[in-house]
MDTraj code that builds the backbone (N, CA, C; nanometers):
import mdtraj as md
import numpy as np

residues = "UNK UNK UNK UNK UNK UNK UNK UNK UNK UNK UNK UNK UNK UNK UNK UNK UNK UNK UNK UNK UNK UNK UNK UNK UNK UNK UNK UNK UNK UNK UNK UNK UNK UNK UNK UNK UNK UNK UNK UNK UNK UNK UNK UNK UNK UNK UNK UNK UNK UNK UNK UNK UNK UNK UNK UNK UNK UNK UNK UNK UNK UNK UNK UNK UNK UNK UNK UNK UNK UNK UNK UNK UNK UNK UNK UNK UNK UNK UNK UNK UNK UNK UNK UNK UNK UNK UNK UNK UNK UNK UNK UNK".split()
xyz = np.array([
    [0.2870, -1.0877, -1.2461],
    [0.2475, -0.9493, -1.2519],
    [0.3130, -0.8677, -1.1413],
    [0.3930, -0.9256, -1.0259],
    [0.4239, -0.8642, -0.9284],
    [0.5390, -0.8085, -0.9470],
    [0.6239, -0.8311, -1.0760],
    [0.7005, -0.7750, -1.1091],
    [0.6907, -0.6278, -1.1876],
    [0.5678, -0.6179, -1.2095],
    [0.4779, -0.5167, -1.3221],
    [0.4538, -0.4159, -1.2324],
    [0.4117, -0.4308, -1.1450],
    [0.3337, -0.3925, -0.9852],
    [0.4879, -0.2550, -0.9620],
    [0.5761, -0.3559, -0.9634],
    [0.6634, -0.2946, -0.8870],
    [0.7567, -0.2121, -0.9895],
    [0.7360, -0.2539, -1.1076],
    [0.8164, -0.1242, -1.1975],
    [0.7280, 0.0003, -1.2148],
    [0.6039, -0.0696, -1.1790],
    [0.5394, 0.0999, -1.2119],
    [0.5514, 0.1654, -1.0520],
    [0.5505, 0.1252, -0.9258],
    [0.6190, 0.2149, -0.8263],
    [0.7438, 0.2598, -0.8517],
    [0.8681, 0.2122, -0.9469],
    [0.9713, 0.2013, -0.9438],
    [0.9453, 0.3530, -0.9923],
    [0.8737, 0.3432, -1.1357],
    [0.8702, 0.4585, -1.1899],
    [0.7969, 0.6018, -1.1513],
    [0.6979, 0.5588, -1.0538],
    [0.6505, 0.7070, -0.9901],
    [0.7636, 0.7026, -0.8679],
    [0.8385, 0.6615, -0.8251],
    [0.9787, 0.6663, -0.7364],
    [1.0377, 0.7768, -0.7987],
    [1.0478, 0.7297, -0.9145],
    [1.1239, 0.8584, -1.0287],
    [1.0821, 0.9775, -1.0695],
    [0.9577, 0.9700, -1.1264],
    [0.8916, 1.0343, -1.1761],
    [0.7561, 1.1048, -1.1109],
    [0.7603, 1.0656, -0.9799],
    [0.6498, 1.1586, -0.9244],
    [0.4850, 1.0719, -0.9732],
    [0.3790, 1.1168, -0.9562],
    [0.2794, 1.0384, -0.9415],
    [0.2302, 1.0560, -1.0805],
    [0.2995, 1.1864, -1.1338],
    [0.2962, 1.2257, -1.2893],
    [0.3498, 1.1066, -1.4011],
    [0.4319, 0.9945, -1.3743],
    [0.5028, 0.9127, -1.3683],
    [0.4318, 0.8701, -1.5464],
    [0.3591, 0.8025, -1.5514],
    [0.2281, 0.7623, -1.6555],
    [0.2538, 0.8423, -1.7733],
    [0.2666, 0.9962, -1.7809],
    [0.2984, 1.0999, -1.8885],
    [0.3957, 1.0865, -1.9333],
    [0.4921, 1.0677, -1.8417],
    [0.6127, 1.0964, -1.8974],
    [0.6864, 0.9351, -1.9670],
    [0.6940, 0.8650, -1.8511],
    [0.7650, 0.7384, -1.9161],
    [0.6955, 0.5859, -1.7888],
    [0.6860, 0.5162, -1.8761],
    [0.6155, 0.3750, -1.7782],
    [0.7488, 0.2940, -1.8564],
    [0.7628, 0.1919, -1.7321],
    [0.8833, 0.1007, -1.7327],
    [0.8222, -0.0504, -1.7588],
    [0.8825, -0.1235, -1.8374],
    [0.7716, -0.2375, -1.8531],
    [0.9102, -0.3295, -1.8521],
    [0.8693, -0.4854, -1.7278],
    [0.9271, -0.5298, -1.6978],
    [0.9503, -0.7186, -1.7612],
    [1.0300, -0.7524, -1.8344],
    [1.0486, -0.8863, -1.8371],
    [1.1539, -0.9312, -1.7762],
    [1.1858, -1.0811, -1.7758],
    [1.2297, -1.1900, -1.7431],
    [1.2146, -1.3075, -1.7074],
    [1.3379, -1.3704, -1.7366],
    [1.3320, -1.5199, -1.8187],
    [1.2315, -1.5535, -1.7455],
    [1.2074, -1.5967, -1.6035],
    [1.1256, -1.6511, -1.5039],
    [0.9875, -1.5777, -1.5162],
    [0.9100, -1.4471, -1.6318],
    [0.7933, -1.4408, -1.5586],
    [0.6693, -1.5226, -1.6161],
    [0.5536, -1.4848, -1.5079],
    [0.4418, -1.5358, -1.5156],
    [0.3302, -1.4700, -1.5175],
    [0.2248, -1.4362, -1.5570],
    [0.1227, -1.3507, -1.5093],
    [0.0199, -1.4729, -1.5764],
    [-0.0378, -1.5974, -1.5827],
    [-0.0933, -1.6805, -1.6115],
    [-0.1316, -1.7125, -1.4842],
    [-0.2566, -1.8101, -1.4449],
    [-0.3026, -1.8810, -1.3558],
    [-0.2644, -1.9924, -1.4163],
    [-0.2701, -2.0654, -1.5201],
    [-0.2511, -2.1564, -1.5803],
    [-0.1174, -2.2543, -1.5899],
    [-0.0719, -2.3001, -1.5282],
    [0.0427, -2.3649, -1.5676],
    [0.1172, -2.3748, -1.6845],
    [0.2580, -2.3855, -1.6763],
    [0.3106, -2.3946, -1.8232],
    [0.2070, -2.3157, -1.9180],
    [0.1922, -2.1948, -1.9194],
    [0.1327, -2.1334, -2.0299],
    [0.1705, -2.0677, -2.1398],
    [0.2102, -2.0909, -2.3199],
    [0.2468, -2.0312, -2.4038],
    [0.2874, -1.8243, -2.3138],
    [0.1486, -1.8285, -2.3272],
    [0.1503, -1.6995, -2.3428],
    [0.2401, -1.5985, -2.2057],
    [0.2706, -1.6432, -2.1090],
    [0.3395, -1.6526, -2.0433],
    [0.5167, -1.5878, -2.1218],
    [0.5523, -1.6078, -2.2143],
    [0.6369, -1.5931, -2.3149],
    [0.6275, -1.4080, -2.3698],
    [0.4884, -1.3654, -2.3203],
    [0.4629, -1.2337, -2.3964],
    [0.5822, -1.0840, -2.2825],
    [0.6064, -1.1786, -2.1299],
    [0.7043, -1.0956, -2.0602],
    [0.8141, -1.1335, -2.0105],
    [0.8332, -1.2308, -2.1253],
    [1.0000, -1.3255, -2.0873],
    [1.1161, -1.2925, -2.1819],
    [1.2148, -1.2800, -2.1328],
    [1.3093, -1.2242, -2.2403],
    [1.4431, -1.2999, -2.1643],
    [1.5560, -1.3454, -2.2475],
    [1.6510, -1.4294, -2.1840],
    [1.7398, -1.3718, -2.1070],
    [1.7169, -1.2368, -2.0889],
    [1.7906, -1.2071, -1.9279],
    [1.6802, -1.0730, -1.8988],
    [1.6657, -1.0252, -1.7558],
    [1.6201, -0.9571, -1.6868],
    [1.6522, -0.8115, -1.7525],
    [1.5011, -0.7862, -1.7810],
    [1.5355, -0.6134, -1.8782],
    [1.4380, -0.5598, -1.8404],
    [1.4383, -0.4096, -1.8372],
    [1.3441, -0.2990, -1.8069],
    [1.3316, -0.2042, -1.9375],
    [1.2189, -0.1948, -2.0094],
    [1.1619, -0.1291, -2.1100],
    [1.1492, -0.0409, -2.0589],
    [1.1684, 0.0861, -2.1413],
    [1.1157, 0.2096, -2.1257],
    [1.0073, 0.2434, -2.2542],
    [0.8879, 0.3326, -2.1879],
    [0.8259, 0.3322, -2.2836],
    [0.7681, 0.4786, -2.2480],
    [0.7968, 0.5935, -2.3544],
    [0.7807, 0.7023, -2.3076],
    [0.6504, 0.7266, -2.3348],
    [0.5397, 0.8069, -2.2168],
    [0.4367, 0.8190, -2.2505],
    [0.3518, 0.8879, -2.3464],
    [0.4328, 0.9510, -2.4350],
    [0.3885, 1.0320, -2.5943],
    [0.3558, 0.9141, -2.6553],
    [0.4063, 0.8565, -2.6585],
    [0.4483, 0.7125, -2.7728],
    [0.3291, 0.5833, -2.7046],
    [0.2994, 0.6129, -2.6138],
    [0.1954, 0.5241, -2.5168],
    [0.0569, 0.6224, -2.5561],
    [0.0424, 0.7061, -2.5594],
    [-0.0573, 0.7219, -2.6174],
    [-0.1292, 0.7620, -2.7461],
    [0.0298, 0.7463, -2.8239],
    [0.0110, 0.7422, -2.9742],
    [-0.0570, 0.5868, -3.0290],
    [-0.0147, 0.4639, -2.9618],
    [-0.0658, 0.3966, -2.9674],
    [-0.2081, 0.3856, -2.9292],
    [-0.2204, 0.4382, -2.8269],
    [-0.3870, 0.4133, -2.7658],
    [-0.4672, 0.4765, -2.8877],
    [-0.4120, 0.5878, -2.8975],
    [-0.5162, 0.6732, -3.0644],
    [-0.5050, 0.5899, -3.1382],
    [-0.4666, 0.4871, -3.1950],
    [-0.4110, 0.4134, -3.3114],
    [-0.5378, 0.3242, -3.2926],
    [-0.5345, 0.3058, -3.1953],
    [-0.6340, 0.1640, -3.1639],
    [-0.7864, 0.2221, -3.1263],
    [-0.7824, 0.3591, -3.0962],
    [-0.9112, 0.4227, -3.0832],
    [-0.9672, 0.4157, -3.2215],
    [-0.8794, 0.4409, -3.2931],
    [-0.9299, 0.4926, -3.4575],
    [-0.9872, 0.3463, -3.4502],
    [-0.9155, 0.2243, -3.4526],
    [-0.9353, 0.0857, -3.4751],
    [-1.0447, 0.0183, -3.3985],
    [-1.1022, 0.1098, -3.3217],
    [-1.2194, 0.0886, -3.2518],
    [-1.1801, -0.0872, -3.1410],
    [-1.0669, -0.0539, -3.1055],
    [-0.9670, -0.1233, -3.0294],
    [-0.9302, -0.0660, -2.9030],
    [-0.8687, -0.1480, -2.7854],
    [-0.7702, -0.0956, -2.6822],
    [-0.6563, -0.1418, -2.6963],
    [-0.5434, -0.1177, -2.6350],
    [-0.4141, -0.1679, -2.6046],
    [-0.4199, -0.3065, -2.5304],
    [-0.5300, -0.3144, -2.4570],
    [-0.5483, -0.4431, -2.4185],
    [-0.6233, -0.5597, -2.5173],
    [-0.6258, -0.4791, -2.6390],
    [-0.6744, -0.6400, -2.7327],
    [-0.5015, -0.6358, -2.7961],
    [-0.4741, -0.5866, -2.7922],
    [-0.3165, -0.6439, -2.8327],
    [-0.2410, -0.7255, -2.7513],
    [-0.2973, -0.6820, -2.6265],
    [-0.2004, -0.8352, -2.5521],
    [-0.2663, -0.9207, -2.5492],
    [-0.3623, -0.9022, -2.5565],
    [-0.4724, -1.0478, -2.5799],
    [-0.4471, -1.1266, -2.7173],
    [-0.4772, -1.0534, -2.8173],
    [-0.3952, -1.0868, -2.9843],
    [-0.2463, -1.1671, -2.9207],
    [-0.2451, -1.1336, -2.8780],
    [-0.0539, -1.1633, -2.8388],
    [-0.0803, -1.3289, -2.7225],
    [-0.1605, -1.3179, -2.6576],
    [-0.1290, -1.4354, -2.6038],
    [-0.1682, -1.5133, -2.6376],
    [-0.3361, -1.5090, -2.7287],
    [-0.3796, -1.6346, -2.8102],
    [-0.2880, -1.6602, -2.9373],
    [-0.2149, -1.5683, -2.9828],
    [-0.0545, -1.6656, -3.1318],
    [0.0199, -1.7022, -3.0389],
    [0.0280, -1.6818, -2.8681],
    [0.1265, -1.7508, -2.8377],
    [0.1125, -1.8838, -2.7827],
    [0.0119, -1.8728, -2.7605],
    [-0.1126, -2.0199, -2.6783],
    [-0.0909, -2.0543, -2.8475],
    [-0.1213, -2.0573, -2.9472],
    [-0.1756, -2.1280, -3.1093],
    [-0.0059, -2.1618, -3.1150],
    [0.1145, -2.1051, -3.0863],
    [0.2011, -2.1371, -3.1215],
    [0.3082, -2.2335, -3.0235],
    [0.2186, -2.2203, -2.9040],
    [0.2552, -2.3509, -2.8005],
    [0.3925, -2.3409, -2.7703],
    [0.4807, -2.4490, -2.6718],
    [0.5914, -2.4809, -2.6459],
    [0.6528, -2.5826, -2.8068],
    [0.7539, -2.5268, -2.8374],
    [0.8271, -2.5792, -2.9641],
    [0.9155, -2.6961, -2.8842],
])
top = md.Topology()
chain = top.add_chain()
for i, resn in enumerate(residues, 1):
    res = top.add_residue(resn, chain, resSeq=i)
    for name in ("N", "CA", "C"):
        top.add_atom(name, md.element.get_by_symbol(name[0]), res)
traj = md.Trajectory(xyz[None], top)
């Protein structure tokens, strides 16, 4: 997560503290972790085979959040959805 930590300073660096509205930077690579767990599937949900920075503009960040309001959902049951198929789908 300390890589997460630091793209979102990266991005109020840029963007001022307003940063959140406009665009959030979301960070993978091959090496990350945000698991306590050892060797964990889900671990896989911020790994990508070389070092990349997402942009994700914040219109579109909270078009989703409405999506999931309607769905009587957060954005955080989607990464959750996301790490239990990746935990069910294990190391191949």
């Amino acid at each position: 997560m300390q890589m997460a930590y630091e793209a979102s300073e990266m991005s109020k660096d840029l963007y001022g503290e307003d940063a959140f509205n406009e665009i959030m930077l979301l960070t993978f690579h091959p090496n990350s972790t945000f698991s306590d767990v050892p060797m964990d599937p889900a671990d896989y949900a911020l790994r990508s085979p070389f070092p990349t920075i997402h942009l994700l503009r914040g219109v579109d960040v909270r078009k989703a959040e409405d999506i999931c309001e309607k769905q009587n959902k957060t954005t955080e049951d989607i990464a959750i959805a996301n790490e239990s198929r990746l935990r069910g789908v294990g190391y191949a």
